[in-house]
C-alpha positions as CSV (number, residue, x, y, z in Angstrom):
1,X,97.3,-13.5,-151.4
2,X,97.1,-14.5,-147.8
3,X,93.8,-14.3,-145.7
4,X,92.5,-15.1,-142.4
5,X,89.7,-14.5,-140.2
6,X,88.2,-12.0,-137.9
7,X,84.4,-12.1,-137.0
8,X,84.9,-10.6,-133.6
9,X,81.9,-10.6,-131.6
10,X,82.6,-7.9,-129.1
11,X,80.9,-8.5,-125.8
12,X,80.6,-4.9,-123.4
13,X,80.7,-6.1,-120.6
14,X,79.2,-4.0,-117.4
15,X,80.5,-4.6,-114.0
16,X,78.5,-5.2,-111.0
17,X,76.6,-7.0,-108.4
18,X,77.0,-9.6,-106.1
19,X,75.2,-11.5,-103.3
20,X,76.2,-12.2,-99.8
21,X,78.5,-15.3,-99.5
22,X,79.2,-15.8,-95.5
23,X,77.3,-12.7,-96.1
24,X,73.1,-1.5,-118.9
25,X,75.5,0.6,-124.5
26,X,72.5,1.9,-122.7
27,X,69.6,-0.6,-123.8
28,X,66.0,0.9,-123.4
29,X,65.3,0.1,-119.9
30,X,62.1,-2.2,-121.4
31,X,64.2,-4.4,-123.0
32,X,63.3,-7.4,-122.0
33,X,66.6,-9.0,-120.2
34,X,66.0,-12.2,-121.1
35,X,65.7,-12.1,-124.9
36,X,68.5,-10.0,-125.9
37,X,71.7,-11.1,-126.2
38,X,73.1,-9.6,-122.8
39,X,73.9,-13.1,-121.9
40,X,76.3,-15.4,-119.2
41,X,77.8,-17.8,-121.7
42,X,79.5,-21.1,-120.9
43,X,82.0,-22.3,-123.7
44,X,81.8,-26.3,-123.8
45,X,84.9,-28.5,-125.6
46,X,82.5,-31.1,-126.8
47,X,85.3,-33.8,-126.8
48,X,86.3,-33.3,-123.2
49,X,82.9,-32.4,-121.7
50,X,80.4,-35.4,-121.4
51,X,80.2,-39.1,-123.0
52,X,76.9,-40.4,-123.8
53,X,77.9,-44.3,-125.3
54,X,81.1,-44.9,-123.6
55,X,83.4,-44.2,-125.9
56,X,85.4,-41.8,-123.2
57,X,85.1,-39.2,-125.9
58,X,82.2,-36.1,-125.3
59,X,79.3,-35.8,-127.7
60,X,76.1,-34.0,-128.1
61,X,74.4,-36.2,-126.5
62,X,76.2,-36.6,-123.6
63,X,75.5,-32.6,-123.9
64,X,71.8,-32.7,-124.2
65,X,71.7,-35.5,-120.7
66,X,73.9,-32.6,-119.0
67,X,71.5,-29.5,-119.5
68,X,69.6,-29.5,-116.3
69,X,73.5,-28.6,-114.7
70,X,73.5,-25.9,-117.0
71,X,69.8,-24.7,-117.3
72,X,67.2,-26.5,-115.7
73,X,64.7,-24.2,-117.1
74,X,64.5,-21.4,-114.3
75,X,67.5,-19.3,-113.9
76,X,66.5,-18.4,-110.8
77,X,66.0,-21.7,-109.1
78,X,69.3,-22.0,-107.8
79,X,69.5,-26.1,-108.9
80,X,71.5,-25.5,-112.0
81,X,74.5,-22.8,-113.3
82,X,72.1,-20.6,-115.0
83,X,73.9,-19.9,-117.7
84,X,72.0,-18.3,-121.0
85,X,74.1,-19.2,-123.8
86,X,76.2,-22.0,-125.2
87,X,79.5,-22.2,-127.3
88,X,80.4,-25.5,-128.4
89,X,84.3,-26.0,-129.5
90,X,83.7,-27.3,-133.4
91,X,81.6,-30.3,-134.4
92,X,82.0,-30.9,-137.5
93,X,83.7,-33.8,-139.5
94,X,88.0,-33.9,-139.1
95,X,90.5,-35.7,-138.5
96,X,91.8,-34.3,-135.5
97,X,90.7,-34.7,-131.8
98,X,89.7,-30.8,-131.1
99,X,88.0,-30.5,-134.7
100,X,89.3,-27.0,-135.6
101,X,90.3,-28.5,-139.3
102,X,86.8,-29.2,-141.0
103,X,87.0,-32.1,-143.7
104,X,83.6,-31.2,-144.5
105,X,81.3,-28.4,-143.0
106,X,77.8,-29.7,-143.4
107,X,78.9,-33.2,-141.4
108,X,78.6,-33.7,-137.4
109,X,81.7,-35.4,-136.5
110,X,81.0,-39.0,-136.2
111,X,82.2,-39.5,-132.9
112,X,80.1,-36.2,-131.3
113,X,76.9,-37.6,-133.0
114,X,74.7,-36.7,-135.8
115,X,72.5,-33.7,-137.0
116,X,69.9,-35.0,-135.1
117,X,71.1,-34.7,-131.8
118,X,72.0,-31.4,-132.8
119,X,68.7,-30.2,-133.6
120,X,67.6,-32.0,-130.8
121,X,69.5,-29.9,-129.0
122,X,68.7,-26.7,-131.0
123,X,65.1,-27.3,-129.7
124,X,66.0,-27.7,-125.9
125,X,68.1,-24.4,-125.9
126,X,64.8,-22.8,-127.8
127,X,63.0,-24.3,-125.1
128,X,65.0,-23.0,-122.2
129,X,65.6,-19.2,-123.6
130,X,69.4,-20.9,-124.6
131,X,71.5,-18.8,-127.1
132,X,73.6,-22.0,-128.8
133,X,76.6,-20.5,-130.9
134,X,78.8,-23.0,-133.1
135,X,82.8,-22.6,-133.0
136,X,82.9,-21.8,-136.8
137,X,86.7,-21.6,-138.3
138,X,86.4,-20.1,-141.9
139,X,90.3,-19.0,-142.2
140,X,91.1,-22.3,-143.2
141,X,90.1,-25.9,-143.6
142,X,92.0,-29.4,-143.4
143,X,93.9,-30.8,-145.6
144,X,91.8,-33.5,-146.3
145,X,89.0,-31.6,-147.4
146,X,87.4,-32.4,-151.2
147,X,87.9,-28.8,-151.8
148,X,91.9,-28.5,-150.9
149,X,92.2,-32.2,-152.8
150,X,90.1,-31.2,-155.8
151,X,92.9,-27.2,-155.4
152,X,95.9,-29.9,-155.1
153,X,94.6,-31.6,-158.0
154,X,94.2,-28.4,-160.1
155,X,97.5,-26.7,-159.2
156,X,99.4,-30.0,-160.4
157,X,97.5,-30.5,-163.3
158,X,97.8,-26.5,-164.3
159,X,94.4,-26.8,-164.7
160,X,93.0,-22.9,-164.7
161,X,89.7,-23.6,-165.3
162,X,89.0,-25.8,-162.9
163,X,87.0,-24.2,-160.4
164,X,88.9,-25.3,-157.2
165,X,92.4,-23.9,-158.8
166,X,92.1,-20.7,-156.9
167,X,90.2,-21.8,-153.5
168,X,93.4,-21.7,-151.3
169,X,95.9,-18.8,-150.7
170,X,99.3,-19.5,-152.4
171,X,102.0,-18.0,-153.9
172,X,105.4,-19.2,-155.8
173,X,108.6,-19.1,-154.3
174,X,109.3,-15.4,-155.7
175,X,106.0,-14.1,-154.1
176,X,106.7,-15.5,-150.2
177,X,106.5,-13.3,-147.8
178,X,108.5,-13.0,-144.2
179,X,106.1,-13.5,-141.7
180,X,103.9,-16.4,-143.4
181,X,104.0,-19.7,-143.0
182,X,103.9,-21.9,-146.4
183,X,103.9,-25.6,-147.4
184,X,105.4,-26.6,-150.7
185,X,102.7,-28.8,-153.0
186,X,105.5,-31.2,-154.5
187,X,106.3,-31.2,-158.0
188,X,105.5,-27.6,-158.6
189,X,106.3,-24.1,-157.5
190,X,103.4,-23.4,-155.5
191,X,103.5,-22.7,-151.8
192,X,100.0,-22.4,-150.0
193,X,99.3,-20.5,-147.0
194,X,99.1,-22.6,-143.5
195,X,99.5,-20.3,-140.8
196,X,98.4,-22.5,-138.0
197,X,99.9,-26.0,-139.2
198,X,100.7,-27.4,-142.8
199,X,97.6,-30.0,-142.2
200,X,95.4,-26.0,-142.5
201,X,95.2,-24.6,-145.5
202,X,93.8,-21.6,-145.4
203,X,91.7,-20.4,-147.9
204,X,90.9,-17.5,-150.4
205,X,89.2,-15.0,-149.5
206,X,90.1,-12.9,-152.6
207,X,88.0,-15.5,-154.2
208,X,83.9,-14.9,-154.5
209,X,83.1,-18.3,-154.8
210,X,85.1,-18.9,-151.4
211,X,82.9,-16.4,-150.0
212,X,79.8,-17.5,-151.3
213,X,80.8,-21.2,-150.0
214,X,81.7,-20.2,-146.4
215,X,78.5,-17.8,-146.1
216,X,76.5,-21.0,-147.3
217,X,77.7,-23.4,-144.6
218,X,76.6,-20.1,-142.0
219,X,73.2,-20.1,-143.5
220,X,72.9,-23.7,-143.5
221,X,73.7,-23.9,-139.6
222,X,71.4,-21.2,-139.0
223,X,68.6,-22.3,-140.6
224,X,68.7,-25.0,-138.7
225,X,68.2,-22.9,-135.9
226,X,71.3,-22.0,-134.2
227,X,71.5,-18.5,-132.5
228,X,75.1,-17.7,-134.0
229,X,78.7,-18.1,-134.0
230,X,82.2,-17.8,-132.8
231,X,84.6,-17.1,-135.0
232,X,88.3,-18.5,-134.8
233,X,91.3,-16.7,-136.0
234,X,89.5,-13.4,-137.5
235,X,92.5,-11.2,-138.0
236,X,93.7,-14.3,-140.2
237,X,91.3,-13.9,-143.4
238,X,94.3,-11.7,-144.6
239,X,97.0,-12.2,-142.0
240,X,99.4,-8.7,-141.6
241,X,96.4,-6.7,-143.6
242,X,94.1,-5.5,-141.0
243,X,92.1,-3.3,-143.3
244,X,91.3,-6.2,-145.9
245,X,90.4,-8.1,-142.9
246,X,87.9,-6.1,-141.4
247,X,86.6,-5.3,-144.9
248,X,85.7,-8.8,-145.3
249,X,84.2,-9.2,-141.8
250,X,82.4,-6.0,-142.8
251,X,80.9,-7.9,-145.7
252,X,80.4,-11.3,-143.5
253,X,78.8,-10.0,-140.9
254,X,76.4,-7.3,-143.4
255,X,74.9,-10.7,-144.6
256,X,74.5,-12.8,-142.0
257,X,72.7,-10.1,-140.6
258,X,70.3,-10.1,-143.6
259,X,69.6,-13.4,-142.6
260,X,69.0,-13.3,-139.2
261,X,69.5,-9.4,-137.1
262,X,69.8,-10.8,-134.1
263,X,72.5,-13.1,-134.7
264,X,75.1,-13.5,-131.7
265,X,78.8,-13.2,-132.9
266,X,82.0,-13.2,-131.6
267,X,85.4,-12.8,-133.1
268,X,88.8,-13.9,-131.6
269,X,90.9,-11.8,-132.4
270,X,93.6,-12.4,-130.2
271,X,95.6,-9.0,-130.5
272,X,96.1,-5.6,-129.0
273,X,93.2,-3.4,-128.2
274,X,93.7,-1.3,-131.1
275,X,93.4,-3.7,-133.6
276,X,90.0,-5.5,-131.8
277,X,88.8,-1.9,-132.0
278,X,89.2,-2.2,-135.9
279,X,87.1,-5.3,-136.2
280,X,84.4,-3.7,-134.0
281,X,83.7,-1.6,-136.8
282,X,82.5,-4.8,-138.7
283,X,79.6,-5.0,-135.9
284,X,81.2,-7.9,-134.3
285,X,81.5,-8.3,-131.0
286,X,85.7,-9.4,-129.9
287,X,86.8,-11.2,-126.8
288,X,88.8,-9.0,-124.3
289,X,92.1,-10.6,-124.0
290,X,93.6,-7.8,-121.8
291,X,91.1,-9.4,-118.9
292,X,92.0,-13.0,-119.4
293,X,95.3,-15.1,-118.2
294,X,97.0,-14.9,-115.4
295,X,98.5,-11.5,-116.0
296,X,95.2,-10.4,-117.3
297,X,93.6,-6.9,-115.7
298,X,91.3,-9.2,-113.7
299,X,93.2,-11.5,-112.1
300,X,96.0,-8.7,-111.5
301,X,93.1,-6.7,-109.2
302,X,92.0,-10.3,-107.5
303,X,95.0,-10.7,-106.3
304,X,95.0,-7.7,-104.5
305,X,96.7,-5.1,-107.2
306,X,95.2,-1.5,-107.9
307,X,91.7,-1.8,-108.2
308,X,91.5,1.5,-110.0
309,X,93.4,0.1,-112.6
310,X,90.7,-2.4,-113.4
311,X,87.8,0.0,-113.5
312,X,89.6,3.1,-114.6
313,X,90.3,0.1,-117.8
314,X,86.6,-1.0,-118.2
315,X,85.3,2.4,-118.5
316,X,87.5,3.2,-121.0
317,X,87.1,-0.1,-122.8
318,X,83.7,0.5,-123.0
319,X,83.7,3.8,-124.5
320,X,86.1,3.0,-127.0
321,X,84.2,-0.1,-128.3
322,X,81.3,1.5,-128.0
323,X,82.6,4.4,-130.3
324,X,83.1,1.6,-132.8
325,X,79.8,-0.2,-132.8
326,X,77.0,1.3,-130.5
327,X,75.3,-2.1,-130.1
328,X,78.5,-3.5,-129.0
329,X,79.8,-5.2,-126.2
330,X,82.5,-6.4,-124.0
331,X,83.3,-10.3,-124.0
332,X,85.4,-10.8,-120.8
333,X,86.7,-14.1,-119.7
334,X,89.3,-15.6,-117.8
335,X,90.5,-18.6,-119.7
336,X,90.1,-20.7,-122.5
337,X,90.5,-24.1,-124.7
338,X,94.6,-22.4,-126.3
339,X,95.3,-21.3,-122.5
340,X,96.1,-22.7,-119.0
341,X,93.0,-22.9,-116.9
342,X,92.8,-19.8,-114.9
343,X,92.6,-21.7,-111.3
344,X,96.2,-22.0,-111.5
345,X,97.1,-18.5,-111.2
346,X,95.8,-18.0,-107.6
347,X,97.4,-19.6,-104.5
348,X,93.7,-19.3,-102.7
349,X,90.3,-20.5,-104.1
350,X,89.2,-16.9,-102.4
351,X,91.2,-14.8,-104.8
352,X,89.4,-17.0,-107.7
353,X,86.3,-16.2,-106.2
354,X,87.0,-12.6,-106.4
355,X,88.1,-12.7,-110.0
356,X,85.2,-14.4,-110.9
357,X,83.0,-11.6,-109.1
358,X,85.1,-9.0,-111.3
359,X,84.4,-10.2,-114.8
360,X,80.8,-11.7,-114.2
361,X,79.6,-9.0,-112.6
362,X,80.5,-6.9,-115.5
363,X,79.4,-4.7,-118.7
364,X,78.3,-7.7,-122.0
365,X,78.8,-11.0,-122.2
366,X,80.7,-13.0,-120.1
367,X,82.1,-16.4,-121.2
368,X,83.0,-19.4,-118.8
369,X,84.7,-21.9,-119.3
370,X,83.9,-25.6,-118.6
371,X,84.8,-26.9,-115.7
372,X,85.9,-23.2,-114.5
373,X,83.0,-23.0,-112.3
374,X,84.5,-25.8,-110.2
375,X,88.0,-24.7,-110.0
376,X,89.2,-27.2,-112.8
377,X,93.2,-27.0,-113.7
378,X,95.2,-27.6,-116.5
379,X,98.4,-26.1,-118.0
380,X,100.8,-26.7,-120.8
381,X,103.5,-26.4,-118.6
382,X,106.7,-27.7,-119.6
383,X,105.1,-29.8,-122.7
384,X,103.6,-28.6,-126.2
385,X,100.3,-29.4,-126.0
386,X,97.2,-27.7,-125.7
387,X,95.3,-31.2,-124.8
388,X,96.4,-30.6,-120.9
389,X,94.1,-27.2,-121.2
390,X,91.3,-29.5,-122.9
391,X,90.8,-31.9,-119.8
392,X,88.0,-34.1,-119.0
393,X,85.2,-32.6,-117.0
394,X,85.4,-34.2,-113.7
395,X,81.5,-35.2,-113.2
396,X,82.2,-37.6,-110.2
397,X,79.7,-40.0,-111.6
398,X,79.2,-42.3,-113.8
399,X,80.3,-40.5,-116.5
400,X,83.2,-41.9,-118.9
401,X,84.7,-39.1,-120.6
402,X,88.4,-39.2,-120.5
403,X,91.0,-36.9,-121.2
404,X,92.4,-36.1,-125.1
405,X,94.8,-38.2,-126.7
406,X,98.2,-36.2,-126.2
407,X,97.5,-35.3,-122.7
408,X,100.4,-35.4,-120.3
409,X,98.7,-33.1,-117.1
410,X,100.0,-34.5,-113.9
411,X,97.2,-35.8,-111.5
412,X,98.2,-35.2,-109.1
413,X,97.9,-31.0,-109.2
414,X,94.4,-31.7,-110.7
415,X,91.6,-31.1,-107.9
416,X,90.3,-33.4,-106.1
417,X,87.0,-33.2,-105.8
418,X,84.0,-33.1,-108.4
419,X,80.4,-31.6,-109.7
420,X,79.1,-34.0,-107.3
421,X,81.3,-33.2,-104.0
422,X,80.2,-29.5,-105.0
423,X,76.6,-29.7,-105.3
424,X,76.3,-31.4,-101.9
425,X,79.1,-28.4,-100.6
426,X,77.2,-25.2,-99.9
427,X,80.8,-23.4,-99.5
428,X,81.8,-25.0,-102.7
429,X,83.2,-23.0,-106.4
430,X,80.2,-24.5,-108.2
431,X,77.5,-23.0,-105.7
432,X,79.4,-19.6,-105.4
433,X,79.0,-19.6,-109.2
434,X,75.5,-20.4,-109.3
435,X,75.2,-17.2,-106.7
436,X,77.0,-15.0,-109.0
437,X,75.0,-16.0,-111.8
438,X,71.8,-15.4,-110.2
439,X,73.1,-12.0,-108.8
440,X,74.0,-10.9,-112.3
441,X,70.5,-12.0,-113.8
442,X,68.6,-9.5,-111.2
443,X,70.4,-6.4,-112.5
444,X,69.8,-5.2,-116.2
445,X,71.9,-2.7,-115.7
446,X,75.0,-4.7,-115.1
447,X,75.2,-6.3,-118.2
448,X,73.5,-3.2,-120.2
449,X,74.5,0.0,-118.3
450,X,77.2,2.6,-118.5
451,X,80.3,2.0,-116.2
452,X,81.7,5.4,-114.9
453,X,84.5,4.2,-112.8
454,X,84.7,5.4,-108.9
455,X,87.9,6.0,-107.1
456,X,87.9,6.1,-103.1
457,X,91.6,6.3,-103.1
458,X,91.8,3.1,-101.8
459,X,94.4,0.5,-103.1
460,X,92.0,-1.9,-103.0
461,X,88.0,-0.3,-102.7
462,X,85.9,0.6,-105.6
463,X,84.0,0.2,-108.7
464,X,81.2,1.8,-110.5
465,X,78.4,3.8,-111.4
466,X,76.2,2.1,-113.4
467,X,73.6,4.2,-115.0
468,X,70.7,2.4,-117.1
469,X,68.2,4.3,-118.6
470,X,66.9,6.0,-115.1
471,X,68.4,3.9,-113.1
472,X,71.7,4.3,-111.1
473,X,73.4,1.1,-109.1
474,X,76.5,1.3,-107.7
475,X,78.4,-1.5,-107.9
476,X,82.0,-1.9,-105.3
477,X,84.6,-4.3,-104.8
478,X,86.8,-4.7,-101.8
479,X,89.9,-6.8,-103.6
480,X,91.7,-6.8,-99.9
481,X,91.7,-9.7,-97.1
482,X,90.7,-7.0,-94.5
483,X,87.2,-5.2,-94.2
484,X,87.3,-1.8,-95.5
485,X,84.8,1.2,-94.7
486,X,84.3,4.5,-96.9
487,X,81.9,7.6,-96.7
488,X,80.1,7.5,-99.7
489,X,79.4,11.4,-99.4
490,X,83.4,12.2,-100.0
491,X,83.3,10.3,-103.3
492,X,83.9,13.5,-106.6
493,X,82.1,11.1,-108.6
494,X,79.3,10.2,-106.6
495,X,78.3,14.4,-106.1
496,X,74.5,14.3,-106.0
497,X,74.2,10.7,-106.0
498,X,72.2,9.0,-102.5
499,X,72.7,5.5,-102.2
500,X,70.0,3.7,-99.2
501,X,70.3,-0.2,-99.5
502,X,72.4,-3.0,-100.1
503,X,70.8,-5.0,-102.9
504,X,72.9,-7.5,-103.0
505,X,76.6,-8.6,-101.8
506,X,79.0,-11.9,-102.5
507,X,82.4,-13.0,-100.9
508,X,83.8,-13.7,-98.0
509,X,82.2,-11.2,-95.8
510,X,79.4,-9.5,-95.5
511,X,78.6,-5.4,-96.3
512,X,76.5,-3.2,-94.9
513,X,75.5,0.8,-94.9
514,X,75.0,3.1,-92.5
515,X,73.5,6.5,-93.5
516,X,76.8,7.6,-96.2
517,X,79.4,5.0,-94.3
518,X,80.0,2.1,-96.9
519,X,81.6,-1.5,-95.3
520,X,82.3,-4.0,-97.5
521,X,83.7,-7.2,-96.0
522,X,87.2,-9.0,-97.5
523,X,86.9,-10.0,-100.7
524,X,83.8,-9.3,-101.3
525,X,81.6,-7.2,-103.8
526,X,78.4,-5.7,-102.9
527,X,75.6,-4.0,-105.0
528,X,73.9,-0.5,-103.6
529,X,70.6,1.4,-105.1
């Protein structure tokens, strides 16, 4: 039978606050902000980020030297991104370059390092209050792993007993089915299932000593003291059978939770809402696609579209997923390792800024991606590889890291200046993140609170009502390139709600209130108490 993945690690996210530029699934309020998994994550592609021995190609060590950029240690010292949790692209051994075809689970890559560097850095994420999640792909394997050689073997040999004859999904020629991608083992009638490429075969899930296996290689990683995991491909476990999918999440994510409760998980799940929904239900978390990509709900109100849309969408989000799984959340982002860098879509670096206000400033678990924070591009465009998406991070320094082999992105539309031009540049990307960051970090009841969505019946004015335990922020975005001014006091869904101070405002402007009258400067988004 076929099978693929779906541990979807839903991340509610909660919109709001920002800090002056040229300027709460309620949580019990005592929950310490810090130690829950409300976290800013930054998603590395270990292979593309930073080189420790010269080889040009990233490794965990070249991780570990880069940390201080990350998290020096104090999120609130405004020297380093800030960023509470980690997902590194997959590191262990394969034969490919981005390492999403294990050979063998329980071996680092040899070119990203060994276990010791990663329990090496294990202990300086524990040290720094870190979440570090592993890019885990359990839908299917390469080709070249001892189990699929010892199943090739087996299925040849007609050998029933063996215990590797039934590892992988397969079928004859009879039993295909439209939809499903096969490759033929030669010699016999026996097609196995390789949705992604013929080099991944994907395994059995219908199989309990495949299940026992892949929750082994989880336990193992975890024991050694990782915080979690992302899961590739979730809705793949049984491709075109949602409900035997979620089942076996259901069952996945039961007993990793056994092991450790406060495991951090995320599924991809890259579908329609309705089907993320589903895999909610397993208690995992699911990135929001309908936020990311250039067409996405978030860079669609950054650019200057309905604003309502946006928040009218994250309140219902919210409630839905929530409906689902009550300790859910949201998991916005903007782009990823399969898509083109989201810097790209916007003709100014201002309408990036705003979309970056719009998803970090937000209910969950935000995820950025490498090199995002500086305004890093990268695009298939006309060719068939994801390597130009993959790109080396541009340090500025004496770093070696080069780009992928495959890569064919043009430098000339890459940007031209670096982590080091932007650390010295107050008005850079990199320091408006660090801002952002910080801003988000103040407020529980961004990440934590309810989002009610507020209309001012303004195209491009509004936002939320975030209410956290006994605490109500309001949290409004001005999308436009001209200030914009509203009285509070007209606002249906503000009835009985005072609002005294500016807490905190980001963008291009600056925001300020006067008794009930509300400015809030172009492009900019401003936090009220």
């Amino acid at each position: 039978m076929t099978k693929k993945i779906s541990l979807i690690l839903a991340v509610v996210m909660l919109a709001s606050s920002l800090i002056l530029t040229g300027c709460g699934n309620k949580l019990p309020p005592q929950v310490d902000p810090i130690d829950d998994n409300y976290r800013t994550f930054y998603q590395i592609f270990v292979g593309s980020f930073s080189d420790s021995n010269g080889d040009g190609i990233g490794d965990l060590r070249g991780i570990i030297n880069r940390f201080d950029y990350l998290n020096d240690g104090n999120i609130n010292s405004g020297e380093s991104l800030g960023v509470q949790g980690i997902w590194l692209s997959p590191i262990f051994s394969s034969p490919s370059y981005h390492k999403y075809d294990a050979k063998d689970y329980y071996q680092i890559d040899w070119r990203f390092g060994t276990e010791e560097d990663l329990k090496e850095l294990i202990a300086l994420c524990e040290e720094r209050n870190v979440k570090l999640i592993l890019d885990l792909a359990i839908n299917h394997t390469s080709n070249q792993h001892d189990w699929f050689l010892k199943f090739k073997e087996a299925r040849t040999g007609g050998d029933t007993e063996n215990q590797y004859y039934d590892y992988y999904s397969c079928v004859t020629t009879e039993e295909k089915q439209g939809g499903i991608q096969y490759q033929k083992i030669a010699g016999i009638d026996c097609w196995y299932e390789c949705n992604f490429d013929g080099a991944m075969p994907e395994l059995n899930y219908d199989n309990p000593e495949v299940k026992a296996a892949m929750l082994d290689v989880a336990k193992y990683y975890l024991d050694l003291g990782v915080d979690g995991f992302r899961f590739d491909a979730v809705k793949y476990i049984y491709f075109g059978d949602t409900e035997s999918s979620v089942e076996f999440w259901k069952w996945y994510m039961d007993e990793l939770h056994k092991i450790d409760p406060d495991i951090y998980c995320v599924g991809e799940c890259w579908s329609g809402e309705t089907e993320i929904m589903d895999y909610y239900t397993a208690e995992l978390n699911c990135f929001n696609f309908a936020m990311a990509q250039a067409e996405g709900v978030v860079a669609t109100a950054a650019k200057g579209s309905s604003i309502s849309k946006y928040t009218n969408y994250i309140e219902s989000y919210q409630d839905k997923l929530l409906g689902k799984y009550p300790g859910g959340m949201i998991m916005p982002f903007l782009s990823n390792h399969d898509m083109d860098r989201i810097a790209g879509a916007f003709v100014t670096e201002n309408n990036m800024k705003m979309a970056a206000n719009l998803y970090i400033l937000c209910s969950g678990s935000p995820v950025i991606y490498y090199g995002e924070e500086i305004g890093m591009r990268g695009s298939r465009g006309s060719e068939s590889t994801d390597a130009n998406r993959r790109l080396a991070m541009l340090w500025g320094n004496d770093d070696l890291i080069k780009d992928p082999v495959g890569t064919t992105y043009p430098a000339s539309k890459q940007i031209t200046t670096t982590v080091a031009n932007q650390i010295e540049d107050e008005g850079s990307m990199y320091n408006y993140y660090c801002k952002l960051i910080s801003i988000r970090h103040k407020y529980p009841a961004i990440p934590r609170g309810e989002y009610d969505s507020v209309n001012f019946g303004e195209k491009n004015l509004g936002g939320f009502k975030i209410t956290y335990g006994d605490e109500i922020i309001g949290l409004f975005h001005n999308t436009s390139t001209e200030e914009m001014s509203y009285d509070l006091s007209k606002c249906a869904e503000l009835d009985g709600i005072t609002f005294s101070k500016i807490a905190d405002c980001i963008g291009q402007g600056k925001a300020k209130l006067e008794g009930t009258i509300l400015t809030v400067g172009p492009q900019t988004s401003v936090i009220v108490k």
